[in-house]
C-alpha positions in Angstrom: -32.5 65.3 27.8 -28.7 65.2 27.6 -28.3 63.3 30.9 -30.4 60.3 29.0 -28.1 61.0 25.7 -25.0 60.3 27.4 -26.3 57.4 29.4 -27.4 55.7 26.4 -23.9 56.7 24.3 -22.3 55.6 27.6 -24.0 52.2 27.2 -23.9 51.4 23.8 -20.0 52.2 24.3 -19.6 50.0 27.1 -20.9 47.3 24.9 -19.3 47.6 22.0 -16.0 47.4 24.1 -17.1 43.9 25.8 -18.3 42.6 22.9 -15.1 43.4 21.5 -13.0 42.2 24.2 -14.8 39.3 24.8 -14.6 38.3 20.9 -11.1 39.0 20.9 -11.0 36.7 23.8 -12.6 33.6 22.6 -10.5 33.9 19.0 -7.3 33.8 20.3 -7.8 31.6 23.1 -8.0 28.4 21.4 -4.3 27.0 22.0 -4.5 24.3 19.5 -3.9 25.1 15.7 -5.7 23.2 12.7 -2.9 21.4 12.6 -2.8 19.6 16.5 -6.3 19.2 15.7 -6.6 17.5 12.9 -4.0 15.1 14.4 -6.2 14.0 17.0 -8.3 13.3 14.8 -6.8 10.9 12.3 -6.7 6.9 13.1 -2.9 7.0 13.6 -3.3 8.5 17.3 -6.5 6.5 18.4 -5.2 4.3 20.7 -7.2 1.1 19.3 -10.4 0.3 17.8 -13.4 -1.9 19.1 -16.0 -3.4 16.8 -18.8 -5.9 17.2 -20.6 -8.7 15.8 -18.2 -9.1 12.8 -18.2 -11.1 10.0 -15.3 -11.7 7.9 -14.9 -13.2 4.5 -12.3 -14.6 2.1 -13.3 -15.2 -1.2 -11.3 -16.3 -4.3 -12.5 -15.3 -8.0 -15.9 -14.5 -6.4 -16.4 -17.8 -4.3 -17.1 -17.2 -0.8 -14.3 -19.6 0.6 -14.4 -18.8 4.4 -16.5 -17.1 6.9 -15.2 -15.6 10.3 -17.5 -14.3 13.0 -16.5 -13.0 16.0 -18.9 -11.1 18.8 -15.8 -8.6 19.8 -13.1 -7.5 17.1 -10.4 -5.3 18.9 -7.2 -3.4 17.0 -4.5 -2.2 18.8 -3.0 1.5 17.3 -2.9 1.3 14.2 -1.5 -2.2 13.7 -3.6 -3.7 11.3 -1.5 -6.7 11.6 -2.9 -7.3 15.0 -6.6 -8.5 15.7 -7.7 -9.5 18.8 -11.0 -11.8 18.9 -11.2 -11.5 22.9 -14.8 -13.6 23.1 -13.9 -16.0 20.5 -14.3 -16.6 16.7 -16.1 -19.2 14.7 -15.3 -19.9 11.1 -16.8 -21.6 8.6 -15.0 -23.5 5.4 -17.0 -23.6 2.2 -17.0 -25.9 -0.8 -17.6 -24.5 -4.6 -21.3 -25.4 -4.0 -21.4 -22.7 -0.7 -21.8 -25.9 1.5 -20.3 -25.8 5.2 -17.2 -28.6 4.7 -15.4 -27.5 8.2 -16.0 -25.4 11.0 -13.2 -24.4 13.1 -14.0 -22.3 17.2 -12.0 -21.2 19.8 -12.3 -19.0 23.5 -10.0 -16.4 22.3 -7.9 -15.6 18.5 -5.3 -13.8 17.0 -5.1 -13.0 13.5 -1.6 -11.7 12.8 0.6 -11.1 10.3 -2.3 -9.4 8.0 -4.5 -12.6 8.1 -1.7 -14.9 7.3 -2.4 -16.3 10.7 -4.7 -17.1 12.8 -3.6 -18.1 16.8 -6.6 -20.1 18.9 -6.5 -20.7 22.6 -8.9 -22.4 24.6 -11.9 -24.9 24.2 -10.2 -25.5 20.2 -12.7 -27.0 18.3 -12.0 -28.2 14.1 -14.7 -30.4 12.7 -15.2 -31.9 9.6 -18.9 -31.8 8.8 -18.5 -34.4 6.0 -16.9 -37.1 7.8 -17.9 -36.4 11.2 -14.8 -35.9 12.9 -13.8 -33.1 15.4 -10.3 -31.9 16.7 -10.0 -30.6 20.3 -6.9 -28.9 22.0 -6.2 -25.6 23.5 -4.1 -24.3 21.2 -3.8 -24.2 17.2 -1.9 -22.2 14.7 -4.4 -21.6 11.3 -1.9 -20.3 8.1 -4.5 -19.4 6.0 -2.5 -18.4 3.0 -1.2 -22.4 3.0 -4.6 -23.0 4.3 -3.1 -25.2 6.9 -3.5 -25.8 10.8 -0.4 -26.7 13.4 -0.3 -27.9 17.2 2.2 -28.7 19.6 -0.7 -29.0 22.2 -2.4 -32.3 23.2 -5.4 -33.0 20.3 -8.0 -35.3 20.2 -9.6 -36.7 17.6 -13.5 -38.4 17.6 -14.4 -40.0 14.7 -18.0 -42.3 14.7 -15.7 -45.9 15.7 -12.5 -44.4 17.0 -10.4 -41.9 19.4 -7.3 -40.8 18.7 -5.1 -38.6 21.1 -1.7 -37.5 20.3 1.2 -34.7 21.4 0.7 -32.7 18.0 -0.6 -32.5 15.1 -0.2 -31.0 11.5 -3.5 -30.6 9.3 -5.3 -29.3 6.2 -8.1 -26.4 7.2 -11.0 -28.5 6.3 -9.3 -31.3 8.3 -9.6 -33.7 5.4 -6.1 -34.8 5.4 -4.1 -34.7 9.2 -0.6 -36.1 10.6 -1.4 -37.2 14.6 2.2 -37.1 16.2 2.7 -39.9 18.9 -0.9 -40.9 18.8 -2.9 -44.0 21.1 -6.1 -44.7 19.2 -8.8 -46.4 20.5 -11.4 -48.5 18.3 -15.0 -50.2 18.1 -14.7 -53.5 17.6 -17.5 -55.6 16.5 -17.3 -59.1 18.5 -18.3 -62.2 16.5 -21.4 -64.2 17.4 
């Protein structure tokens, strides 16, 4: 009966030791202190950040003023200063009553300087849903904080009886009040009978 005693104390031992070992093992093997860890983890080392279907507003003693929406919303870093609307944005203007007054579109934004500006490129679209007139160009600068748009890009400007063209342009958001830099208009004219 002692040959089965010491086989079984021989055992037990052996295990004990490998637990041991392999215990001592997986503590001490982990090469990365709380410290590098919790770096990783914080927002400061992710190397952007991608969100979808957003919708952006700006507001002013409780009024919704504006309304951005943009399929694709990418930061880069940590640069909040940065957004990146790589599919396009559309943005609506609202009056005191919550009416749509102006809707401005584009292929492709930036918003920099923490929202003080908004860059558009490509298929630029800015209507006035009031009066019926829309803006095209490729390119337009939005300063929201004056709450004004700028181009040095070719614009065009339908209205129901005229076309207006020109080299640049300076404009109020909602597009009520504009200056059309070297502009060729072209109107309907009503021929007496």
């Amino acid at each position: 009966m002692k040959t089965k005693e010491v086989k079984s104390h021989r055992t037990t031992r052996f295990l004990i030791h490998n637990i041991t070992a392999l215990m001592a093992v997986m503590l001490f093997s982990c090469g990365n202190p709380t410290s590098v860890i919790q770096q990783l983890a914080s927002d400061d080392t992710l190397s952007g950040v991608v969100a979808y279907d957003i919708v952006f507003y700006r507001s002013d003693s409780g009024i919704v003023q504006l309304e951005l929406k943009a399929p694709v919303m990418v930061r880069q870093g940590n640069d909040s200063s940065f957004l990146e609307f790589p599919q396009g944005f559309k943005a609506s203007i609202f009056d005191k009553n919550h009416r749509v007054t102006s809707e401005i579109s584009a292929d492709y934004g930036v918003h920099r300087d923490n929202g003080k500006m908004v860059e558009a490129i490509g298929n630029v679209v800015v209507e006035n849903l009031q009066r019926g007139q829309k803006l095209t160009s490729e390119k337009l600068y939005w300063y929201q904080q004056t709450k004004m748009i700028y181009t040095r890009s070719k614009v065009r400007i339908i209205m129901p009886d005229k076309d207006i063209t020109g080299d640049s342009l300076v404009s109020s958001e909602d597009f009520e009040e504009y200056t059309i830099y070297n502009g060729q208009a072209t109107f309907e004219v009503e021929e007496d009978k």
